[in-house]
C-alpha positions in Angstrom: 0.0 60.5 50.6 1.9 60.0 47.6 0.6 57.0 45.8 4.0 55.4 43.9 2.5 52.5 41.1 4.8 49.4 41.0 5.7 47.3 38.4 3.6 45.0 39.5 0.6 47.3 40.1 1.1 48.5 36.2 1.1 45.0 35.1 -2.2 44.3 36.8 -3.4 47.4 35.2 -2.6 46.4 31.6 -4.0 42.7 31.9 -7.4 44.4 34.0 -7.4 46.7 30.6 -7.1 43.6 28.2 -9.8 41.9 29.7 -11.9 44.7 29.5 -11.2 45.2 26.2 -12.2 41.8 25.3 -15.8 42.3 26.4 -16.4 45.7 24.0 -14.0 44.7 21.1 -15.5 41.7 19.8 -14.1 38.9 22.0 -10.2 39.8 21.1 -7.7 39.0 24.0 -5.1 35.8 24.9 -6.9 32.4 24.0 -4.1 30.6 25.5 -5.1 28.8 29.3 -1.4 28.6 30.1 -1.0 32.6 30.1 -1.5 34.9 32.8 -3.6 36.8 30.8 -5.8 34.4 29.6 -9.3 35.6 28.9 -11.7 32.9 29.1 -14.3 35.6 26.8 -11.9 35.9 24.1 -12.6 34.3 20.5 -9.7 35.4 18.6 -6.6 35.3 19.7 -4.6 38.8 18.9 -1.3 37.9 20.2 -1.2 39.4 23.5 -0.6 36.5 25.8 2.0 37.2 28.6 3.7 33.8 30.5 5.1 33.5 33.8 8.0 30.9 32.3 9.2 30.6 28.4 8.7 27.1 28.4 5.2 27.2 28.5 5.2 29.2 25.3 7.0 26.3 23.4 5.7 22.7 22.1 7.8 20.0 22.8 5.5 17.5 22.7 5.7 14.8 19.5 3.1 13.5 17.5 1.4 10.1 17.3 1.2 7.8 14.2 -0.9 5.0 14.1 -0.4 2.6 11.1 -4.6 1.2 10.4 -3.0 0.0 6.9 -0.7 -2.4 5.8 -1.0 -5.3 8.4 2.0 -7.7 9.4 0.4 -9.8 6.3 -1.0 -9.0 3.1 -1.8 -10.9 -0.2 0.2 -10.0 -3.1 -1.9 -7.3 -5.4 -1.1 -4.8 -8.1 -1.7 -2.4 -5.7 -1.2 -1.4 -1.8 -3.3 0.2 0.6 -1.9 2.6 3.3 -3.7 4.3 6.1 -2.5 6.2 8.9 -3.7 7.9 11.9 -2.3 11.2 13.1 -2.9 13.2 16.3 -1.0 16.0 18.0 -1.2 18.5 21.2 -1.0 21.5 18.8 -0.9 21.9 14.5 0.6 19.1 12.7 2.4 19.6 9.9 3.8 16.8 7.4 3.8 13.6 7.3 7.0 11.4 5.0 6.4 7.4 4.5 9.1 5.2 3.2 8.5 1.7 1.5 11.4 -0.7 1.1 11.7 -4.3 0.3 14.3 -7.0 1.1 13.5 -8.3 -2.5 14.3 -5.4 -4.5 18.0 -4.7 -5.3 18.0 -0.8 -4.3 15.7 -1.4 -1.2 13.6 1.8 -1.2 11.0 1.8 -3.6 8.7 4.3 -2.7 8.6 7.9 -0.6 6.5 10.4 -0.7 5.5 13.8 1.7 2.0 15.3 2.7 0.9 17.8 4.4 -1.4 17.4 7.2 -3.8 19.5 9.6 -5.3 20.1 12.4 -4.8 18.5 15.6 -5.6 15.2 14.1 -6.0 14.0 10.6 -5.9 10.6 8.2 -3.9 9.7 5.5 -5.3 7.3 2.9 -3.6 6.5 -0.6 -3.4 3.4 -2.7 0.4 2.9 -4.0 1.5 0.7 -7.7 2.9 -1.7 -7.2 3.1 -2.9 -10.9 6.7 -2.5 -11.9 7.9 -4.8 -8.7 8.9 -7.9 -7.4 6.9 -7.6 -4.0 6.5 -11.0 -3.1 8.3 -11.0 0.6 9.6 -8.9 3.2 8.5 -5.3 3.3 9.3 -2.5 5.7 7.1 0.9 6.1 9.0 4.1 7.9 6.6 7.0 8.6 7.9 9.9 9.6 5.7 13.0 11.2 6.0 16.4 12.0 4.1 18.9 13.9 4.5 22.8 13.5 6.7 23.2 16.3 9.4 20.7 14.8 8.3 17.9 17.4 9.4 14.4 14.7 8.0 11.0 15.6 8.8 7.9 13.8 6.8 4.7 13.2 8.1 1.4 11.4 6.0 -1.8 10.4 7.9 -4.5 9.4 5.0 -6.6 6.7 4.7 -9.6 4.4 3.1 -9.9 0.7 2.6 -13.3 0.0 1.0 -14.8 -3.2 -1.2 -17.6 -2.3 -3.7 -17.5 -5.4 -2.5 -20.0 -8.3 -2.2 -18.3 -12.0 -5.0 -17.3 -14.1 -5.7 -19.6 -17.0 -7.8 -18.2 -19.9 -8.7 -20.3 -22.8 -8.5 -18.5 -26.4 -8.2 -20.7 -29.4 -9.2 -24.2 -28.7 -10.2 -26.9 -31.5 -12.0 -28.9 -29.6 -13.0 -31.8 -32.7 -10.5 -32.9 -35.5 -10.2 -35.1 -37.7 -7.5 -37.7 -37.7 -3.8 -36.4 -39.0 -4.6 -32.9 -38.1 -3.5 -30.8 -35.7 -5.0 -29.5 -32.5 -4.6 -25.4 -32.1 -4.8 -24.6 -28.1 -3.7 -20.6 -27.3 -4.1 -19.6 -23.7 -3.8 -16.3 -21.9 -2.2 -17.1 -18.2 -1.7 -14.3 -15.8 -0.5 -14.2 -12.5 0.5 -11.7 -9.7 4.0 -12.5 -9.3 5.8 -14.7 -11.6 5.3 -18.0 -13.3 8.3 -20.2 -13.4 7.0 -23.1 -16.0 3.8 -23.6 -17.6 3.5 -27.5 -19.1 1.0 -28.9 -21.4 0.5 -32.8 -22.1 -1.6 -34.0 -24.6 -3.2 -37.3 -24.0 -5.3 -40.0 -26.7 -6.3 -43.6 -26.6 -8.5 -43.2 -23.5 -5.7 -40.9 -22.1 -3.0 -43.8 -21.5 0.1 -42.4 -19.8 3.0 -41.1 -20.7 1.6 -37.9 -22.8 2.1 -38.6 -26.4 3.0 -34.8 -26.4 4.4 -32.4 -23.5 5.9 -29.3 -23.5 7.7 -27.3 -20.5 8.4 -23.6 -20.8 9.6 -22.2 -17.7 11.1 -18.6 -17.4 14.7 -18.3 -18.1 14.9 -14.6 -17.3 14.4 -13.4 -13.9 11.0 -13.6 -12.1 9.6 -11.2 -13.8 6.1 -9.7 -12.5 3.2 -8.1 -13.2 2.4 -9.6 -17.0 -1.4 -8.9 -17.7 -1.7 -12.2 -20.0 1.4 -14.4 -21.2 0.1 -15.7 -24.4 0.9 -19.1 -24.8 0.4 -21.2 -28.1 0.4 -25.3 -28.6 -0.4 -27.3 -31.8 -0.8 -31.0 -31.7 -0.9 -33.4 -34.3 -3.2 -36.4 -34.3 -1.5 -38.2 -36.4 -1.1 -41.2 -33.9 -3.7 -40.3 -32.0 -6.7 -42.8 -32.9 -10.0 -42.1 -33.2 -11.7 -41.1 -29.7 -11.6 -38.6 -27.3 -8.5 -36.9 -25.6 -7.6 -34.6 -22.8 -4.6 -31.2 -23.2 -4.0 -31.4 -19.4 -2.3 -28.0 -18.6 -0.3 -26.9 -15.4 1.2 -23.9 -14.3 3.2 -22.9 -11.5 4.0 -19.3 -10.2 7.1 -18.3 -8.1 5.4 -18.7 -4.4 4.5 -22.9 -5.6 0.8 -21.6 -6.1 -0.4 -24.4 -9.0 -3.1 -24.5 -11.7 -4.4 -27.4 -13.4 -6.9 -27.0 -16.5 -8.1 -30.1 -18.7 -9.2 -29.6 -22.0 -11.2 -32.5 -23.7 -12.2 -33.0 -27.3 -12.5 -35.4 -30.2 -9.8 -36.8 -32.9 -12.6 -38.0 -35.4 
């Protein structure tokens, strides 16, 4: 009898022959479980898989972000810590992350894109912050992409707030005088967000109020961040101070209402 070999009978043929194959050639074949090929002896996978259905040959499934760093509330720092957690079905690909701010005129201040691997991968970077205003609201997109095309997005609306009172740093202090001369007192004050006034008062006679000194200087331009050290320079004469000790009390007060007090003492001899 005439044997007569099917489609079907040729097709079992083939994937018998790739099999085989796969056990004398090194462990080459279909790696893919969702083929009807697959060969669970296979290593490497040289391309041969064969599906019942198309769709099972195409990725539709998005990645997931998970944002580890900021959290809701931060404190206010030159600098900002992001982290993020990535993990996909297949290859991931890139990974975009937006940083805008309801305290910054244009919004946006900060984007950048990265590749990333594997099925699962981490994203850690430290972003300066040292040219901004950041005290406030905040709002991180991040955007990923796997190697099909599959996007996922992620936001986090987050805080920075300023809860530290400025940095006073004494410089040039002349801490005994004699009577009728003056008292030299430079400072160095820094803070992470903005000062609005710094005031000295200089106090004699067994520091009986008001001051016979005080000066206020408070920020006429906008807050303006980030200063390393704001010198600051005071020179007070003794001349009716009388003989005795006296105090150079001085305050200053940054943009959130964070407050630092400092007292000087010395001698008018």
């Amino acid at each position: 009898m005439k044997k007569v070999c099917t489609p079907l009978f040729v097709s079992l043929c083939l994937l018998g022959m790739m099999n085989l194959s796969s056990c004398f050639f090194g462990g080459h074949g279909c790696t893919d479980p969702r083929a009807i090929n697959y060969d669970e002896a296979a290593k490497d996978d040289d391309g041969s898989c064969v599906y019942e259905d198309l769709e099972d040959q195409i990725d539709t499934e998005k990645p997931e972000i998970e944002i580890l760093l900021p959290t809701a509330s931060q404190p206010i720092s030159r600098t900002l810590d992001l982290h993020f957690r990535l993990t996909d079905n297949e290859e991931l690909r890139l990974i975009t992350f937006n940083l805008s701010s309801d305290t910054y005129g244009p919004g946006l201040y900060y984007s950048t894109t990265r590749e990333v691997r594997g099925e699962e991968d981490e994203v850690e970077l430290t972003v300066n912050l040292i040219d901004e205003p950041f005290v406030g609201n905040h709002y991180i997109l991040v955007t990923c992409v796997d190697s099909a095309g599959n996007t996922r997005e992620r936001g986090l609306d987050f805080e920075l707030t300023d809860t530290d009172g400025p940095a006073i740093r004494q410089k040039i202090f002349t801490q005994q005088v004699q009577q009728g001369e003056s008292i030299e007192l430079e400072l160095a004050i820094e803070d992470p967000g903005a000062l609005t006034y710094v005031r000295a008062e200089f106090f004699a006679s067994e520091f009986a109020s008001p001051p016979l000194f005080k000066f206020d200087e408070v920020e006429n331009e906008p807050f303006l961040p980030w200063y390393d050290e704001q010198d600051f320079t005071y020179s007070f004469s003794t001349f009716n101070a009388s003989a005795g000790p006296f105090e150079i009390r001085i305050r200053a007060e940054d943009h959130s209402g964070n407050v630092t007090t400092v007292i000087y003492e010395g001698e008018v001899q």
